[in-house]
C-alpha positions in Angstrom: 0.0 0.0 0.0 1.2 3.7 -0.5 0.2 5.1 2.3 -0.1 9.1 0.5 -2.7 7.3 -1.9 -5.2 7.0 1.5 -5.4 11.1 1.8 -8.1 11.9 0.3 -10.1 8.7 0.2 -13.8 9.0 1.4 -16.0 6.7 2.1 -19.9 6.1 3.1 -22.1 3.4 5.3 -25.8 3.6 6.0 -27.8 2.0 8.7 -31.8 2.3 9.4 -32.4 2.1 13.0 -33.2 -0.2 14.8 -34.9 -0.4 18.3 -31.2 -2.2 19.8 -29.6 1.1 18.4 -31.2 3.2 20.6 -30.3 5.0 24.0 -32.8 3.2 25.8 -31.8 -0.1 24.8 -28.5 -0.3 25.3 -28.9 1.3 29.0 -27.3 4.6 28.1 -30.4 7.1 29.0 -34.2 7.0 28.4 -34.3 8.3 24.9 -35.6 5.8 22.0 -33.2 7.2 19.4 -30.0 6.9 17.8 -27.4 6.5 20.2 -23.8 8.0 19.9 -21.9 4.5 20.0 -24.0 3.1 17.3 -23.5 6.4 14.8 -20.1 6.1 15.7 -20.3 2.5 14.5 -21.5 3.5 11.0 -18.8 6.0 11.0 -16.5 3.4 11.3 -17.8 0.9 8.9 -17.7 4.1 6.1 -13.8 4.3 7.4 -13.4 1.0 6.7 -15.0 1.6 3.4 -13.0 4.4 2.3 -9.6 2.6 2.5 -10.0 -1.1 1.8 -9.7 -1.1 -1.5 -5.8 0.0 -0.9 -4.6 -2.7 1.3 -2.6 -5.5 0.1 -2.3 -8.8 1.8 -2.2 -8.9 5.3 -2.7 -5.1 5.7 -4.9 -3.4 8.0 -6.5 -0.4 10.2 -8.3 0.2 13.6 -9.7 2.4 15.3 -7.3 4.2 17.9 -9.5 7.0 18.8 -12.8 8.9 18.1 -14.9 12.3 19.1 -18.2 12.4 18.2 -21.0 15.1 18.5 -24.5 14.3 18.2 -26.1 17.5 16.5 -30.0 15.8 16.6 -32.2 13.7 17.1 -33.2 10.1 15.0 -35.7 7.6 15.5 -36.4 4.3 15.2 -37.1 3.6 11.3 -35.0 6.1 10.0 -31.8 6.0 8.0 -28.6 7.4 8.3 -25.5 7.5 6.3 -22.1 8.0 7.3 -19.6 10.1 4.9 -16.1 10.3 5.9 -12.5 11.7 4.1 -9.4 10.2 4.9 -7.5 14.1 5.9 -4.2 13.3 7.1 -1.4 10.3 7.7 0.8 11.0 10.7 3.2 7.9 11.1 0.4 5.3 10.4 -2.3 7.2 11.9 -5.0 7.9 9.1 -7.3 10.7 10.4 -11.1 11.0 9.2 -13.2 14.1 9.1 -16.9 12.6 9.3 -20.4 13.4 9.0 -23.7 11.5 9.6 -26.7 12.8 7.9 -30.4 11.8 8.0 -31.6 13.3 4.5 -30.0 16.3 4.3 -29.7 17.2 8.2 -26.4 16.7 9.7 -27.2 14.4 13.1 -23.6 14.3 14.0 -19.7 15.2 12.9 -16.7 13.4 14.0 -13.3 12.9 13.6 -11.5 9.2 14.0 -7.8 8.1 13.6 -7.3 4.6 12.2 -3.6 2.8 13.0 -2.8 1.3 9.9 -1.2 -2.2 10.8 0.4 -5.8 9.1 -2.7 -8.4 10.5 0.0 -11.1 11.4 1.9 -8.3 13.2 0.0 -7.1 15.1 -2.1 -9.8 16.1 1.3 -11.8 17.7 1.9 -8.7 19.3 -2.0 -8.8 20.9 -1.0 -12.9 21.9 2.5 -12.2 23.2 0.9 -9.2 25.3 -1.7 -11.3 26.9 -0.1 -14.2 27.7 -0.4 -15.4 31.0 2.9 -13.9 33.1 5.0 -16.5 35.3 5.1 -14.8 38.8 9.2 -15.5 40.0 9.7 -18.3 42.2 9.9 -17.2 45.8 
């Protein structure tokens, strides 16, 4: 992958929602409408979007870190799409400016930095740092 060729990229994920994507039913407040964590989820899934097609084998991102504001309301039934642009690459760190609209209203703006990794890598890394440690013997 050329990592410059991500700047730039943009991508976009839709979700109607659903009663489990709500506030209410994931225990967060009383309010039967779209819940920050799940438009941050769509966010995600359109960041995902906007860069696959330029990994090679093995390559890969995750998410490192998010902010989200919720500019409005959305309730159950409606859809939402996520549109994100891949702005700038700090030493592996992809950064996304992003945007969730229903229709034509913003409901919420973001911005989320994606570690772009090696899968193998990184996930023996992940094994070797949770392996169980031998205490000394005494």
């Amino acid at each position: 992958m050329e990592a410059e060729q991500l700047l730039g990229s943009v991508g976009m994920a839709s979700l109607t929602v659903r009663p489990l994507d709500t506030g209410v039913a994931q225990g967060l407040n009383d309010l039967p409408v779209l819940a920050a964590n799940s438009a941050l989820n769509v966010i995600e899934s359109a960041c995902s979007a906007a860069i696959a097609e330029h990994f090679g084998t093995g390559e890969t991102s995750f998410t490192i870190g998010a902010a989200i504001q919720m500019r409005g309301a959305v309730a159950i039934g409606a859809e939402v799409r996520a549109l994100v642009k891949a702005t700038e690459l700090n030493e592996n760190i992809l950064t996304f400016e992003c945007e969730v609209h229903q229709e034509q209203r913003i409901i919420a703006v973001a911005q989320v930095q994606r570690r772009l990794v090696d899968r193998v890598s990184f996930m023996a890394r992940s094994a070797a740092e949770n392996l169980p440690r031998s205490s000394a013997a005494s």
